[in-house]
C-alpha positions as CSV (number, residue, x, y, z in Angstrom):
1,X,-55.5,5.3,16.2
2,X,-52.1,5.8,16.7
3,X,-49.8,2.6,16.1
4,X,-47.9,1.9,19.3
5,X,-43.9,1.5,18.9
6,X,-43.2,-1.6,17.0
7,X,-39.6,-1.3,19.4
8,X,-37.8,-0.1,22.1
9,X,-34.1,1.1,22.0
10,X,-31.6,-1.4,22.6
11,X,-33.7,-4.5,21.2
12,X,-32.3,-6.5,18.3
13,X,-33.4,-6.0,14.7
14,X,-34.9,-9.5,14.9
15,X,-37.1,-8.7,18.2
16,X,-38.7,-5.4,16.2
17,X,-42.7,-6.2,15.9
18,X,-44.0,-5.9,12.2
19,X,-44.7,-4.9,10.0
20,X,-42.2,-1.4,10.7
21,X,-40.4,1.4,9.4
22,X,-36.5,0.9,9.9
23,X,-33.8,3.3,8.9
24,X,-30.6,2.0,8.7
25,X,-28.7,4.9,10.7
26,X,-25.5,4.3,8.6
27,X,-26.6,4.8,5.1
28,X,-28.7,7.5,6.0
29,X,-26.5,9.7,7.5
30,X,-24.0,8.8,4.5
31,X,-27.0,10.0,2.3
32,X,-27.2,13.4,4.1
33,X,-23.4,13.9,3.9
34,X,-23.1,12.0,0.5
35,X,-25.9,15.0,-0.7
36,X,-24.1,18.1,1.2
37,X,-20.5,17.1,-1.0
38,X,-22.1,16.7,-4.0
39,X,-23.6,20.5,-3.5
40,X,-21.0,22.3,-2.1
41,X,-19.0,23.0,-5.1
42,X,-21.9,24.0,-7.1
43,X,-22.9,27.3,-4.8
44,X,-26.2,25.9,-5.3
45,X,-28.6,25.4,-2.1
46,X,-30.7,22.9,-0.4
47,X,-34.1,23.2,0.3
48,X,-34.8,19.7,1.0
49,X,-38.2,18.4,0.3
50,X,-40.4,17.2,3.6
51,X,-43.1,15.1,1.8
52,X,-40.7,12.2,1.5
53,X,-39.5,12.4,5.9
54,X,-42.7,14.4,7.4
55,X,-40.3,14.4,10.0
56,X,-39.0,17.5,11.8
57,X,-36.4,15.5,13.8
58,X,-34.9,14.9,9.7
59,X,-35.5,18.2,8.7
60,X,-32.9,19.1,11.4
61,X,-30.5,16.7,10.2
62,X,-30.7,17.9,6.6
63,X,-30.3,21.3,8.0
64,X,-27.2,20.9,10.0
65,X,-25.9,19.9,7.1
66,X,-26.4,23.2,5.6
67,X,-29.6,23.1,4.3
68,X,-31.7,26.0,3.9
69,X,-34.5,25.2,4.7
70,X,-37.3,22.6,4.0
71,X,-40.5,22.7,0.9
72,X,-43.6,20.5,1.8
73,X,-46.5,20.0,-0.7
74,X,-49.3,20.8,1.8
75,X,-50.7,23.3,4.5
76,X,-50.0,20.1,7.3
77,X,-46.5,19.5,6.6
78,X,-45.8,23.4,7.1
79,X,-47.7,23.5,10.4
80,X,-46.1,20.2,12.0
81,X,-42.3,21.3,10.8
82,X,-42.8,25.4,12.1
83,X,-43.8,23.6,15.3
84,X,-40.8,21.2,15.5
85,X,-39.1,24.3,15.1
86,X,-38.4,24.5,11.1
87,X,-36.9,28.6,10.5
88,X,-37.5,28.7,7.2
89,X,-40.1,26.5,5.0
90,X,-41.5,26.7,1.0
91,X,-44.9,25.2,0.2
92,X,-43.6,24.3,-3.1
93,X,-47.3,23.7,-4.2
94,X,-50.5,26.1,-4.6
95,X,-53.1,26.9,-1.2
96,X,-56.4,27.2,-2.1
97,X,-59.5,28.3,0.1
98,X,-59.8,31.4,3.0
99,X,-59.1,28.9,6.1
100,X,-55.6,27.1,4.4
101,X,-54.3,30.7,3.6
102,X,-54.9,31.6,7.2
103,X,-53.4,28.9,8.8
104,X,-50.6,29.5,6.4
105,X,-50.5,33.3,7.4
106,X,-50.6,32.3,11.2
107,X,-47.5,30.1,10.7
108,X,-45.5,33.4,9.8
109,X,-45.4,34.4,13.1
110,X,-42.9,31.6,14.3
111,X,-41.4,30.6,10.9
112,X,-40.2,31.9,7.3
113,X,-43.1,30.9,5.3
114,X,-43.7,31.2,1.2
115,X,-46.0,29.7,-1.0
116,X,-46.3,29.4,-4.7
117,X,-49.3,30.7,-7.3
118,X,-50.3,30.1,-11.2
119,X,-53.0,32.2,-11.2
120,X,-53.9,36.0,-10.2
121,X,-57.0,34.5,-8.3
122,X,-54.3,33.0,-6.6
123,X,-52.9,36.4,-5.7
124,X,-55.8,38.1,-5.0
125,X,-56.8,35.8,-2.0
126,X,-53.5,35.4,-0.9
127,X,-53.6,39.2,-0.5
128,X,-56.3,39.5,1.3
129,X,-55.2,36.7,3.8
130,X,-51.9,38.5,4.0
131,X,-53.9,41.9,4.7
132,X,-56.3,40.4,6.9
133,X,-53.5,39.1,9.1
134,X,-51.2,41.9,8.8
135,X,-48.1,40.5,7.5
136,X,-46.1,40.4,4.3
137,X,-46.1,37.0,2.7
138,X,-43.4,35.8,0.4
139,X,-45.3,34.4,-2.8
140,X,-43.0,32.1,-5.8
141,X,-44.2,32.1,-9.6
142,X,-44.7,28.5,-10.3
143,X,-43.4,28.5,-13.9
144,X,-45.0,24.7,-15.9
145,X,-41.5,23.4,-17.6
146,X,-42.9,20.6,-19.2
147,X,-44.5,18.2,-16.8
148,X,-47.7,19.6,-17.4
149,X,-49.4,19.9,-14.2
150,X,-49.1,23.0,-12.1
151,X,-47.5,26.5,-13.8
152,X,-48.1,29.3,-15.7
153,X,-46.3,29.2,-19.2
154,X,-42.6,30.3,-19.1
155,X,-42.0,34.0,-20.2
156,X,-44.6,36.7,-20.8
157,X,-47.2,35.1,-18.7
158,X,-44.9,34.1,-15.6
159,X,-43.2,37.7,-15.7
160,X,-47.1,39.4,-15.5
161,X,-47.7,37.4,-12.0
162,X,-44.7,38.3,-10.6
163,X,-45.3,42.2,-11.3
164,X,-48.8,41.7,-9.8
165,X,-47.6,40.0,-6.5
166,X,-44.5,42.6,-6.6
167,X,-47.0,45.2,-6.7
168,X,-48.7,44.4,-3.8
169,X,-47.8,46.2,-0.6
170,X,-49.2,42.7,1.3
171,X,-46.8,40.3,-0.9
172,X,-43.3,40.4,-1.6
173,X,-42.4,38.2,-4.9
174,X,-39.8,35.2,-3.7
175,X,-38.9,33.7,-7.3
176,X,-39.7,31.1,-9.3
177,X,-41.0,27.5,-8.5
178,X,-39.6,24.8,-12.0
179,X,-40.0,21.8,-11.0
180,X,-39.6,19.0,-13.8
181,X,-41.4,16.4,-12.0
182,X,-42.0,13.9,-15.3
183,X,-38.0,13.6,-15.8
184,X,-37.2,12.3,-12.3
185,X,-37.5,8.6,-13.5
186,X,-36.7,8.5,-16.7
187,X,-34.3,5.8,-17.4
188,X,-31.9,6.7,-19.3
189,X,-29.4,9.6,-18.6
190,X,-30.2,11.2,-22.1
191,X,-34.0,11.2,-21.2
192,X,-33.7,12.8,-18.2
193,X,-31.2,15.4,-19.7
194,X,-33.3,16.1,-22.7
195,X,-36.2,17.2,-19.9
196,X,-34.1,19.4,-17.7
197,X,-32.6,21.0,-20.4
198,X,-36.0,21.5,-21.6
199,X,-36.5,23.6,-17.8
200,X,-33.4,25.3,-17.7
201,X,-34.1,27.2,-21.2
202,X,-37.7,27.7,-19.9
203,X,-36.3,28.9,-16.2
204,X,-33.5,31.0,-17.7
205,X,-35.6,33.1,-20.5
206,X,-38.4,33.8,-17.5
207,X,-35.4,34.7,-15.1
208,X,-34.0,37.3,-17.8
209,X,-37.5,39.1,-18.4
210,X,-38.5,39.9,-15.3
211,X,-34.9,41.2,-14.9
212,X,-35.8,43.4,-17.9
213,X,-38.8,44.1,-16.1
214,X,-36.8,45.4,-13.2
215,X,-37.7,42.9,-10.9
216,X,-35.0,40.4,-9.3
217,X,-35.3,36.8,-8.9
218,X,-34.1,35.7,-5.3
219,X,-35.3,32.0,-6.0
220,X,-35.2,29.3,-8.7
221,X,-35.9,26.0,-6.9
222,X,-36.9,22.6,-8.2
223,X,-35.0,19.8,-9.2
224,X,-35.4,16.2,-7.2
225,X,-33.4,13.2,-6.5
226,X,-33.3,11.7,-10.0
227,X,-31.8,15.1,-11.8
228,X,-30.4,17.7,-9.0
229,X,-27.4,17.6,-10.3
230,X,-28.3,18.7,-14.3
231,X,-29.8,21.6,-12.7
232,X,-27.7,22.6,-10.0
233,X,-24.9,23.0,-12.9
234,X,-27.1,24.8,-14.7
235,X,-26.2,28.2,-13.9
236,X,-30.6,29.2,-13.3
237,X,-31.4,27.0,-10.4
238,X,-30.3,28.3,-6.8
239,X,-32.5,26.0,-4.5
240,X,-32.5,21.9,-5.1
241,X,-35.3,20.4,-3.6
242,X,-34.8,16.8,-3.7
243,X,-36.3,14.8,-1.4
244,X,-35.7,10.9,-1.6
245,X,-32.4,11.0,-1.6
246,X,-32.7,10.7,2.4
247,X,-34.1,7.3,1.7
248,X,-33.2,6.0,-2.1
249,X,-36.0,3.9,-3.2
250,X,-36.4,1.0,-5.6
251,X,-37.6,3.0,-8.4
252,X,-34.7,5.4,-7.9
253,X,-33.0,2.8,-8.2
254,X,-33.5,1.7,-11.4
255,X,-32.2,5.1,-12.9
256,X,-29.4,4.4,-15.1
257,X,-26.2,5.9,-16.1
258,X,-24.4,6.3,-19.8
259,X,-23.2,2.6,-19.1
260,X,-26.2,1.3,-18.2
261,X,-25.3,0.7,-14.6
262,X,-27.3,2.4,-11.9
263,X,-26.8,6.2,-11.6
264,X,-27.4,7.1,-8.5
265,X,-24.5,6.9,-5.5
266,X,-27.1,7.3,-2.8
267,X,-28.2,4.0,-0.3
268,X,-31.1,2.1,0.4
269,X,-31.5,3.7,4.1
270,X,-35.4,2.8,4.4
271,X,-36.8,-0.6,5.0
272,X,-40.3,-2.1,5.7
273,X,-39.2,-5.2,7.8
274,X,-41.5,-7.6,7.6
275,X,-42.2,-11.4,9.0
276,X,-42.5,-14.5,7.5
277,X,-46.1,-15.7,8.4
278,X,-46.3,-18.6,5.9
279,X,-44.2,-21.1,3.8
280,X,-47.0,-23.5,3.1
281,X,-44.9,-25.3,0.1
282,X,-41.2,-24.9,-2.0
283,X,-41.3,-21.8,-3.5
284,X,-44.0,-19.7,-2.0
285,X,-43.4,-17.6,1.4
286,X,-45.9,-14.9,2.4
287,X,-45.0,-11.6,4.6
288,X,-47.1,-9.8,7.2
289,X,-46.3,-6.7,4.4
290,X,-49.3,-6.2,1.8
291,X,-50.7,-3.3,0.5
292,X,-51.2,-1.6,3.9
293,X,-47.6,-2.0,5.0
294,X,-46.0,-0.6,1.5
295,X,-46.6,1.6,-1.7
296,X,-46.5,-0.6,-4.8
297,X,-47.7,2.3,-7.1
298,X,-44.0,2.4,-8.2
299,X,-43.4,-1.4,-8.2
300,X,-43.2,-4.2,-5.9
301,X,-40.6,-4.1,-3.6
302,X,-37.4,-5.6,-3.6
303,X,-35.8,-8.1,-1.4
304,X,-32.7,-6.5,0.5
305,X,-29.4,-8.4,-0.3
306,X,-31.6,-11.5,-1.6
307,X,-31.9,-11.2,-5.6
308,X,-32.7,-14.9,-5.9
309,X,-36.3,-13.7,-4.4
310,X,-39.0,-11.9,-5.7
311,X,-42.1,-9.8,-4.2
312,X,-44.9,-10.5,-6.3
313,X,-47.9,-9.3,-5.2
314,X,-49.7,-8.0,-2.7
315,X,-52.8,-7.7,-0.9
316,X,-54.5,-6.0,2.4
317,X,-52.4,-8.1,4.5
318,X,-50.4,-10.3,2.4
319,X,-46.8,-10.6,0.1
320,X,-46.7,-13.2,-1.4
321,X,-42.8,-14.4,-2.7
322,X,-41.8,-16.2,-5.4
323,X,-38.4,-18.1,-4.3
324,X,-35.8,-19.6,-6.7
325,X,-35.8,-23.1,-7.0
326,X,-31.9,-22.5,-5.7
327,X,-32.3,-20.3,-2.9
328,X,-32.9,-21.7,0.8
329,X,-36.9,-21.0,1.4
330,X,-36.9,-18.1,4.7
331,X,-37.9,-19.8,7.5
332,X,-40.8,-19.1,9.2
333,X,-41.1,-16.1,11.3
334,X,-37.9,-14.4,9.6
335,X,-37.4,-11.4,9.7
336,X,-37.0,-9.4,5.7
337,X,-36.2,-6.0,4.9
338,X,-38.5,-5.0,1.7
339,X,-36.9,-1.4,0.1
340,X,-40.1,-0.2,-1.0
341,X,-40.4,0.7,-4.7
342,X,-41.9,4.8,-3.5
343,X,-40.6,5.6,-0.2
344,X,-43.0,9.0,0.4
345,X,-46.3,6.9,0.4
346,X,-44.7,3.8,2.4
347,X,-43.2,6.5,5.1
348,X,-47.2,7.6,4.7
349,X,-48.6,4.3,6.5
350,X,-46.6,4.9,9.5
351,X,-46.5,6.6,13.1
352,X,-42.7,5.4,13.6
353,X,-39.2,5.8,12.1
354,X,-37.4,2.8,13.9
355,X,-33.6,3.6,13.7
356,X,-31.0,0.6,13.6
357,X,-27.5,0.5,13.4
358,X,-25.5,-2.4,13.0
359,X,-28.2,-4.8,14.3
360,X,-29.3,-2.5,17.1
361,X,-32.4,-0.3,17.7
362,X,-31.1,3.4,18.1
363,X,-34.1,5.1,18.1
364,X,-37.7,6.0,17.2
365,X,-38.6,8.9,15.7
366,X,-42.1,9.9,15.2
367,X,-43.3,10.6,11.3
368,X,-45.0,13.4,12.7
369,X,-46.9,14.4,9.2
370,X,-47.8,11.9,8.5
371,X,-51.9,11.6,7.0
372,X,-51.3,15.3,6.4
373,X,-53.6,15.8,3.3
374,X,-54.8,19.3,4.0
């Protein structure tokens, strides 16, 4: 069932019905231009990742901002941006089975679709859906460089795919997927650099066989939030495909810089405001917000602008606080902002973006994605 808007434009932060999604309008629209400055010196592109917004109302933000275009992780998130009217979208992530790959194919008709493969099995049925629909699909090498997940191995292996789809009179070979999703939260800056670097060697020695090969690399993409901008001075990478920079979340957050002091110049845009619903004695309050309203897989979340109070677990329908002994207990029904500690499975629980600024309601915006698991 769809959840019915938890506002109306015009109301007051304080009258918004919760537990709900709120973007503060201000630091997310200094996030998208904070993002654009930091890449424009660099040559390097945008491809902005759609998991984290499922939003095609953000995707168009992102875009106008010079974007590129927009990567999603499933066959959903394609389908729901092409019809909000997306030109140009990556599934950064493998399709399997006949019925995805047609749905994908089907897509190219009203948008740029491409899709990546680690296997010639892979190929082969992305050929035949190609053929079967009589287009040309765009197909990415996902290289592994060093998470350990998806990917062929770097070098030999990666550059034999890429003549196979190159070969193919259905497929046209797009690049190279390098994603170094273990390094994104890594704490310190000489973790996360040791990682990337790790990517870039990998990424660069693949790029230079195929061009012994003959073949040309349009594409290089990866990179996210927590190490864009190792790779986008790397000299490989061409696309960045961060995505939670839109939103900066709690465990982003905690990323640290050569001082010690928190790396990241992006701000806490996204907020699950939540209610007060008990203060039964000093010390303890409990929020409408438990398991069902925010992801804790990354943490608890954090108390906006109140340090001196903790989130400390959670349940269905509960979040339970732990307040200091020198901080005023919130009264109840207060209103809290929570910044959730993984913002792409919070945004997950919701039908609505409610947009604030400066106390207001703005806007709603539908997370149109969102359950997209296919």
């Amino acid at each position: 069932m769809m959840q019915p808007p938890p506002a109306q434009p015009g109301m007051r932060e304080d009258e918004i019905d919760t537990p709900a999604l709120v973007i503060d309008l201000d630091a997310f629209e200094y996030n998208l231009d904070h993002m654009a400055a930091l890449l424009a010196p660099t040559g390097v592109k945008l491809r902005a990742h759609a998991k984290t917004h499922k939003s095609p109302v953000i995707a168009k933000l992102q875009m106008a901002r010079g974007a590129v275009g927009q990567c999603v992780q499933k066959t959903t998130e394609a389908e729901v941006l092409a019809w909000g009217g997306i030109p140009d979208i990556l599934i950064s992530n493998e399709v399997v089975g006949a019925a995805k790959l047609a749905r994908v194919c089907a897509l190219s008709r009203i948008t740029n679709i491409a899709l990546c493969v680690d296997d010639p099995l892979q190929v082969a049925a992305i050929e035949a859906a190609a053929s079967d629909a009589g287009i040309r699909m765009t197909v990415l090498v996902e290289i592994d460089v060093g998470a350990a997940r998806c990917g062929v191995p770097a070098g030999p292996e990666a550059v034999a795919l890429s003549q196979r789809i190159a070969a193919s009179k259905h497929l046209r070979f797009g690049g190279l997927q390098a994603y170094q999703g273990s390094a994104q939260h890594k704490r310190t800056v000489a973790e996360r650099r040791t990682l990337i670097d790790g990517a870039i060697d990998a990424s660069r020695r693949t790029v230079e066989q195929l061009r012994q090969q003959g073949l040309d690399c349009p594409i290089v993409g990866g990179a996210g939030t927590g190490t864009f901008q190792l790779e986008a001075a790397s000299g490989v990478y061409t696309e960045m495909q961060a995505g939670s920079y839109v939103f900066m979340d709690a465990d982003y957050a905690r990323n640290l810089d050569a001082g010690g002091a928190p790396v990241s110049t992006f701000r806490h845009a996204l907020f699950v405001l939540a209610t007060v619903m008990s203060a039964p004695r000093r010390g303890l309050a409990v929020l409408d917000a438990g398991h069902k309203a925010v992801a804790v897989d990354s943490g608890m979340p954090t108390l906006w602008q109140k340090p001196d109070i903790r989130y400390v677990s959670a349940s269905d329908e509960h979040g339970k606080l732990d307040v200091g002994s020198e901080t005023e207990m919130p009264k109840l029904g207060e209103k809290l902002r929570l910044v959730p500690g993984h913002c792409d499975p919070t945004v997950d629980k919701y039908d609505w973006y409610v947009g604030v600024r400066k106390g207001r309601v703005e806007c709603l915006w539908p997370v149109a994605a969102r359950g997209g698991l296919s």
